[in-house]
N, C-alpha and C positions, 0 to 999 in steps of 0.2 A: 279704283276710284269709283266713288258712287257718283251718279248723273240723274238729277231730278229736274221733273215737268219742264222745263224751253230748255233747260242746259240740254238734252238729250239732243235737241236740232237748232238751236239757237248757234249762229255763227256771225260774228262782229262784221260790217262791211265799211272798210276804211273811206272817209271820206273821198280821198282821191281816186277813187274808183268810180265814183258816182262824176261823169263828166256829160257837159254841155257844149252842142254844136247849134249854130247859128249861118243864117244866108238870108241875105234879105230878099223877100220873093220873088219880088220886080228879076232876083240875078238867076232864075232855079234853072233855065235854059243854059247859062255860060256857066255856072261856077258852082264848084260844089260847097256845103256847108264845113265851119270853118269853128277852132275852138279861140277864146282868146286868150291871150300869151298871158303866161305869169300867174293864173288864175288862185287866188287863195280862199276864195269862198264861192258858193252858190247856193240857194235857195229856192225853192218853190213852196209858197203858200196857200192854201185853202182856206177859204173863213164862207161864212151865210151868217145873216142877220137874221132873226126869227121875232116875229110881231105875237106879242100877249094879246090876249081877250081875258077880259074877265068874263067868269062866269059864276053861277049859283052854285057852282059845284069845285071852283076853284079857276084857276087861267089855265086856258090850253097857248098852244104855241103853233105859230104856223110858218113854216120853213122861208125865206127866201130863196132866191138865186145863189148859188154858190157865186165865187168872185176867185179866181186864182192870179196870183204876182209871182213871178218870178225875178229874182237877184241873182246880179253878178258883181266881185269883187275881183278886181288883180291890180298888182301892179304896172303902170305904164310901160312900153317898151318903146324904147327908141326908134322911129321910124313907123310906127304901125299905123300902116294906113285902114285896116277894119273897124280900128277905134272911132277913129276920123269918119267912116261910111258910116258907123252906125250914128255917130251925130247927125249926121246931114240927114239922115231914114229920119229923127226924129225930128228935126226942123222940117224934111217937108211931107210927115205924117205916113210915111211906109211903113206895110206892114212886114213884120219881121217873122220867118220861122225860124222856132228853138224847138233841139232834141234832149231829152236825155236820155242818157244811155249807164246801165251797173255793167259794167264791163267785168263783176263778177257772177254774172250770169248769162252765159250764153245762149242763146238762141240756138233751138234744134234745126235749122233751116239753111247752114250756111255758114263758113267761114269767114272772120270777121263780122259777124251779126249778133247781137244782143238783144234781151228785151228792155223794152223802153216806151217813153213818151216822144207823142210831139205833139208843137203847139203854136198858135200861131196868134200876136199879138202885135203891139205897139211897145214901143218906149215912151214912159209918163214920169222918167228921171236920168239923167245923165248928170250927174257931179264927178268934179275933178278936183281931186284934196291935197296940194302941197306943203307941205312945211320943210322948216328947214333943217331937221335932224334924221326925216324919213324919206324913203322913194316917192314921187309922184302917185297916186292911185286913182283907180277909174271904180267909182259905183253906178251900176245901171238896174233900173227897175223895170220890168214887162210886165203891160196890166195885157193880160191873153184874154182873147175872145171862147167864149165856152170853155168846157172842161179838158181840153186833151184827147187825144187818143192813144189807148196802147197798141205797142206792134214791135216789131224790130226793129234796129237799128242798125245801121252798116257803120261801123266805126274804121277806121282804116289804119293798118299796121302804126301809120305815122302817128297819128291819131291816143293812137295806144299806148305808143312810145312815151307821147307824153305823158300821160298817165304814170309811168315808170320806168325807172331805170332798167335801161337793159345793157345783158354784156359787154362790151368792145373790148374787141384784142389789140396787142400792141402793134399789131402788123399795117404796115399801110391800107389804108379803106378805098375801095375803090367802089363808084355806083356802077349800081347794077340796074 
């Protein structure tokens, strides 16, 4: 098989690999960050508005501020009281940190560590969309202050599980 220019290193990364953890920062002392349940999308976006000049020579352009949002999508779960905290973060205007993490690239540094982002912003949408032939669903938007940072992330077995399926045996499961 011939392999030309990105096939050579070009490898797909499934979406569900790309996952987001959240804590609202006011909790970073008690609680650690947390994914939400059911999750069927996420996004992070970048945009900058850039201002024209005319000029004798043609318009040049001059850069804005970048602006990054991030989205999240899942379905409701019964009982989930993070959904419910992250409402009330946006009624009374707390700031929120989000990670993301490719849990298909690990981090040289550690077990359970990834590279990734973090970011730390507000909620500027919380909609809740029922109808009657589909599940409940939760869309949230984060307008994040600055651009992020890259770094590791510590994602936690459980964390990962969700992300994917993993083995069980038929045998009775006992915690460890």
């Amino acid at each position: 098989m011939n392999l030309y220019g990105l096939q050579l290193f070009a490898e797909a990364v499934a979406g569900k690999r790309i996952v987001y953890l959240y804590r609202i920062a006011k909790d970073a002392a008690t609680k650690a960050a947390w994914q939400i349940a059911f999750a069927t999308e996420n996004g992070r976006t970048k945009s900058k508005d850039a201002d024209a000049t005319a000029t004798k020579d043609g318009s040049i352009r001059t850069p804005g501020t970048a602006e990054t949002e991030i989205t999240a999508t899942s379905i409701l779960s019964k009982g989930d009281t993070n959904i419910d905290a992250l409402e009330d973060a946006m009624d009374s205007d707390e700031l929120i940190e989000i990670w993301e993490a490719n849990l298909d690239e690990p981090a040289s540094t550690g077990q359970n560590k990834f590279k990734g982002m973090y970011f730390q912003g507000y909620i500027t949408e919380f909609e809740k969309t029922t109808n009657a032939e589909d599940n409940a669903e939760i869309s949230l938007t984060f307008g994040i202050n600055g651009s992020g940072a890259r770094g590791e992330v510590t994602v936690t077995a459980e964390q990962q599980d969700q992300a994917a399926y993993v083995f069980t045996d038929t045998t009775v499961q006992t915690e460890e």
